[in-house]
N, C-alpha and C positions, 0 to 999 in steps of 0.2 A: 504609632509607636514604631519606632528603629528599630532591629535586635540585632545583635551578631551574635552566632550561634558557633561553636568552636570546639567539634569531637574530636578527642582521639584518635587519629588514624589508624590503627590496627587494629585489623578484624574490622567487620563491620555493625556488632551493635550501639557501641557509641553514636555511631553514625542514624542509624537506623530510631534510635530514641531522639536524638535533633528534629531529624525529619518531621517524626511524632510531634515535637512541637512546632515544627515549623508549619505544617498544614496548620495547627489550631490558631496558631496566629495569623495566618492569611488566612480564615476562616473572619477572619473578625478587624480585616483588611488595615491588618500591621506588615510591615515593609520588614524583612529577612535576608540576610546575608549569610552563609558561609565562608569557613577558612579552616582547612586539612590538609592532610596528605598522606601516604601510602593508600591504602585500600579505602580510607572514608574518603579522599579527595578522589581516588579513581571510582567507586560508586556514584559518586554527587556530581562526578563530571559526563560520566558514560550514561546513564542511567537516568536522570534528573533532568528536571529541565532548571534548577535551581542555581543563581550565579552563586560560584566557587573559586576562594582563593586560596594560593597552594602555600604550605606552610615546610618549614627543612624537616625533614623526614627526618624520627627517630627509629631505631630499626633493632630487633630482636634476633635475638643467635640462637638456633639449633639445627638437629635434624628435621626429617619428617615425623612429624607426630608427637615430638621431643623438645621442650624449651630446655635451654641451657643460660640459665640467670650469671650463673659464674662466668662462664666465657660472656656474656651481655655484660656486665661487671668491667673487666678485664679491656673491651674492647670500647669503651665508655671514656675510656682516661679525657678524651676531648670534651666530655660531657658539658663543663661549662661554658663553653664557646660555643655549640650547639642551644644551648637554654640561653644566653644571650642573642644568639641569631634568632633562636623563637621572638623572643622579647621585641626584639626589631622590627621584625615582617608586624606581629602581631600590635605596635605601635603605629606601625603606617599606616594598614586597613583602619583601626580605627580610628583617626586623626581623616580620614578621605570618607571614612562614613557615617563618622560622628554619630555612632547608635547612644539611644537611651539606655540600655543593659547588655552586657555581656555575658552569656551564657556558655559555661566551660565543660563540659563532660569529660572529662578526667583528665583533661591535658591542663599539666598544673602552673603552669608558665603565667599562665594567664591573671592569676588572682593575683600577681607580684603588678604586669603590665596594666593594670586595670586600677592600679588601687595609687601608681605614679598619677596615669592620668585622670584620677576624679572622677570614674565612671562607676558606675552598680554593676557587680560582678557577682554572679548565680552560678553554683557550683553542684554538678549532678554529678554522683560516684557513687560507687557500689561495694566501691572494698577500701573506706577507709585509714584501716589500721591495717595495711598487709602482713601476714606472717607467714615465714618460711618456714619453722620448728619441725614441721612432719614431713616437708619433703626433704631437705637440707638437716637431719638429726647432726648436730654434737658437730657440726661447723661453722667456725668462730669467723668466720669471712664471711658468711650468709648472717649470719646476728648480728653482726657488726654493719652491713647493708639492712637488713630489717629496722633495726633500732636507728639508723638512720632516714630512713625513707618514714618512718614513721612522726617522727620528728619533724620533719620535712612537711609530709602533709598536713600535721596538724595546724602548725607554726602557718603555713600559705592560707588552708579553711579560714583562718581568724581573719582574714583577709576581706574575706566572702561576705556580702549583704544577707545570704542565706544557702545554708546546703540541702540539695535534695536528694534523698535516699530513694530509688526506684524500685522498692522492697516492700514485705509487709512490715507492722510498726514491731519494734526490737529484734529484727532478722539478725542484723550486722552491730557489732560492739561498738559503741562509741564513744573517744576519751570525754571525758568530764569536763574539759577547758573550752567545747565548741558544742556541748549538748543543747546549748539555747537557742541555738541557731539551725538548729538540724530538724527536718520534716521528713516522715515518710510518709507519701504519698500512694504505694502502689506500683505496680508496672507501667512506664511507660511506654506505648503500644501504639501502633499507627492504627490499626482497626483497635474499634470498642468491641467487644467481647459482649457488652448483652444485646448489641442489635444485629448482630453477625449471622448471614444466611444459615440454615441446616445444614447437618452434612449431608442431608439427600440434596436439597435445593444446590447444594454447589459442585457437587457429583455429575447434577444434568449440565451444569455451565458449564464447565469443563470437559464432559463428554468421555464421562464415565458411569459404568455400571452403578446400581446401588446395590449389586449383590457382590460386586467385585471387592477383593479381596488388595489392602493398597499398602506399603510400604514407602515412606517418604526418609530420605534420608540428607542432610544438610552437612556440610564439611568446613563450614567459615569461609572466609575473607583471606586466609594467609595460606604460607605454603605450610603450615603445619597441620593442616587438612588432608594432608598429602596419602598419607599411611591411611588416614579411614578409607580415604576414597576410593585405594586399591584393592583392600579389605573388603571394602562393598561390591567393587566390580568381581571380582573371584566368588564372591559370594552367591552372585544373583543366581546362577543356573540351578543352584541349590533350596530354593525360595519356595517353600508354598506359598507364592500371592501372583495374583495377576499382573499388579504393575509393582518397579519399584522408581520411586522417582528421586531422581540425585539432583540436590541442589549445591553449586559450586558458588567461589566468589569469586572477583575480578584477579585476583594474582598467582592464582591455583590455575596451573596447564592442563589444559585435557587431552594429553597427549598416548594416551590408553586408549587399546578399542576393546569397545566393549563387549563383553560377554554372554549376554543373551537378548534379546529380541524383546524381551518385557521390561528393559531399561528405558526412562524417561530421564533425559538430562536437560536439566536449568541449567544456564549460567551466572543468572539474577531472577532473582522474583520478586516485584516490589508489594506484592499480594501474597509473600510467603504466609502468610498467618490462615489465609483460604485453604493453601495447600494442607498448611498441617489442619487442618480443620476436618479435611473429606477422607485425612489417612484413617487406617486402624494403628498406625505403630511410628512412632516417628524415633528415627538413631541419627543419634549429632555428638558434636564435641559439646563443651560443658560451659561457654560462654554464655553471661549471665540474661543478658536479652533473649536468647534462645530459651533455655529455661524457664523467662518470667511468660514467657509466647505459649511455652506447653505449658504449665501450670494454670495459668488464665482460664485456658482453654479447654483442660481435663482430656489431654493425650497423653495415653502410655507411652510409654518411652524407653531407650537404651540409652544413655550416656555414657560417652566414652572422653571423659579431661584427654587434655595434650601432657602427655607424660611431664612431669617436672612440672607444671603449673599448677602453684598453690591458690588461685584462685577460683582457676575449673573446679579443683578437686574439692572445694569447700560448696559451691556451684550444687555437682551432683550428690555430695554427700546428703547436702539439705533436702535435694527432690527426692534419693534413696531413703530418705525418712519422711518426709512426704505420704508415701510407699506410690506413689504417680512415677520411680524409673528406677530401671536396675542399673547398676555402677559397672563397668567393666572396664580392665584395665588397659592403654595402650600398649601397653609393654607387653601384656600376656597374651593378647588379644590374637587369634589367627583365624581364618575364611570357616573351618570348619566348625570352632566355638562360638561366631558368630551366626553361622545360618542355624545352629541349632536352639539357639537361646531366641530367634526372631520365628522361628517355627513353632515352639514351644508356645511364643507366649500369643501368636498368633491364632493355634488351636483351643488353648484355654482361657482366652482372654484374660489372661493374669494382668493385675494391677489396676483392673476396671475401677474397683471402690474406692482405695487408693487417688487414684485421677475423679473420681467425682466429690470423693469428701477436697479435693484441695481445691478444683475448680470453684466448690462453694465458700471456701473460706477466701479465696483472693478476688472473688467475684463482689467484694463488700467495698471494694475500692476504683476508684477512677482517677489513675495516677496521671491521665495528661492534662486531662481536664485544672486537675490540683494543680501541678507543676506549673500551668501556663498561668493561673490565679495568683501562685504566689510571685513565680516572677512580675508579675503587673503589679504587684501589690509594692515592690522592692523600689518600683521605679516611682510611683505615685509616694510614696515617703522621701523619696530623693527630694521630688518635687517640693516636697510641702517643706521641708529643710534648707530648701532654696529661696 
């Protein structure tokens, strides 16, 4: 079996859940393609030994640590000539690689492209119905993009042979018109979770203490990572732990030096899941991959969303009930409320129970496993219809 596989480029866990299927299908000696761009095309190219082709970058506007949707809005006006140009590239590759299914993680272009040319189109997303209402209150230009993009996605999902939610089952609301076609599966994950070293046995691999005291911290794929990572670097000198290790993505500069001697900096880790595994505390931004990696896993955690992203925030809201991470805001956020809130829960192990009643509850699921069943499942009905 042929696949094209087709994440999102921004950020890198769309990217990161591909991959996840991409092993299991060469696992089981099916032939895999990629096509991205921003940070999942620079991942898959840098980082991969996996063939990658580049697709026209869509690109998000704000500061550091701060999405700004309106000015993304505003500066969109060419939008449809960009989603045409997607359309295009994403018409050639598949016409030169003639896969049995195409496999879209939220880049929504594709179910239009896919469904001109006769192909099985598998659709994985996490935040089907976006809503901006709590970040955006009582602005009629953000409801007016809501209620459109909503629309939008539902209207393309119909599109889809099948949608996969990478969730546990009724996490995310889903409209009524595309419920028959929607599976949740679980976290899609490059490591399985119940055959995964100890965190002592991974402590000695890595060549660390098992009485050490670890702080892992991860800042995304985009430069809106930008603010934690400076937050963390001021931070460290201030740390009761022995290590802390910063994980960066391909488009975030590391143009900071750093501040204490017990900083461990990544650039990538395609083994980050080991990493959070051997921490005591993991602090990230609030993307959903991320999230599904410490929940799985049953890591405490600090969550800090990219300010103005109603996704994050919905993200860590869920883990903040979970009680597996505490919420912290970017906006408020400063060096001195963070080393105290990672010292705190460093001495009291707060949120232990929390992280293990959740670990057991997501632990009921094998979302890659599923995912790659039903896609095969999508393509052998094509088949039998043929």
């Amino acid at each position: 079996m042929k696949v094209l596989l087709i994440p999102c480029g921004i950020g890198m866990g769309h990217t990161s859940r591909s991959v996840a299927l991409a092993q299991k299908f060469e696992e089981n000696g099916d032939q895999v393609l990629f096509a991205s761009y921003g940070s999942g095309y620079q991942m898959l190219n840098e980082y991969s030994d996996y063939n990658v082709e580049k697709l026209p970058t869509i690109k998000f506007y704000g500061s550091s640590g701060e999405l700004n949707l309106k000015h993304t809005a505003r500066k969109s006006i060419d939008a449809p000539y960009h989603f045409l140009k997607s359309i295009y590239h994403e018409s050639r590759i598949i016409k030169e690689f003639n896969p049995d299914v195409v496999v879209s993680d939220s880049h929504y272009s594709v179910p239009i492209t896919c469904k001109v040319l006769g192909i099985p189109c598998v659709l994985i997303t996490n935040d089907i119905a976006p809503d901006f209402k709590e970040v955006y209150q009582n602005d009629r230009t953000m409801e007016y993009l809501e209620n459109g993009l909503q629309r939008f996605i539902k209207d393309v999902s119909r599109l889809c042979q099948s949608i996969i939610i990478p969730d546990i089952e009724n996490s995310w609301q889903i409209p009524p018109q595309i419920h028959d076609r929607v599976n949740f599966t679980g976290p899609i994950l490059k490591m399985d979770t119940h055959t995964m070293a100890s965190k002592g046995d991974l402590r000695q691999k890595f060549g660390f203490h098992k009485s050490d005291k670890i702080v892992m911290a991860t800042v995304g794929g985009s430069e809106f990572g930008n603010k934690l990572l400076n937050l963390l670097n001021n931070t460290a000198p201030n740390l009761d732990c022995d290590h802390l290790i910063l994980v960066t993505g391909p488009q975030i500069k590391l143009d900071l030096e750093f501040s204490s001697s017990r900083i461990i900096c990544k650039r990538f880790l395609g083994d980050i899941m080991e990493w959070m595994k051997l921490s005591d505390l993991v602090v990230s931004l609030a993307g959903h991959t991320t999230s599904m990696e410490i929940a799985s896993m049953g890591i405490p955690s600090i969550m800090v969303p990219i300010e103005n992203h109603p996704e994050q925030l919905k993200n860590a809201r869920k883990m903040e009930k979970y009680g597996i991470a505490h919420l912290e805001s970017m906006k408020n956020l400063s060096s001195k409320k963070l080393s105290e809130e990672i010292n705190h829960l460093l001495e009291n192990g707060g949120l232990k129970e929390g992280a293990l009643t959740t670990q057991k509850m997501f632990s009921k699921y094998n979302g890659t496993e599923d995912a790659t069943k039903i896609i095969r499942k999508c393509v052998k009905v094509k088949e039998e219809i043929n």
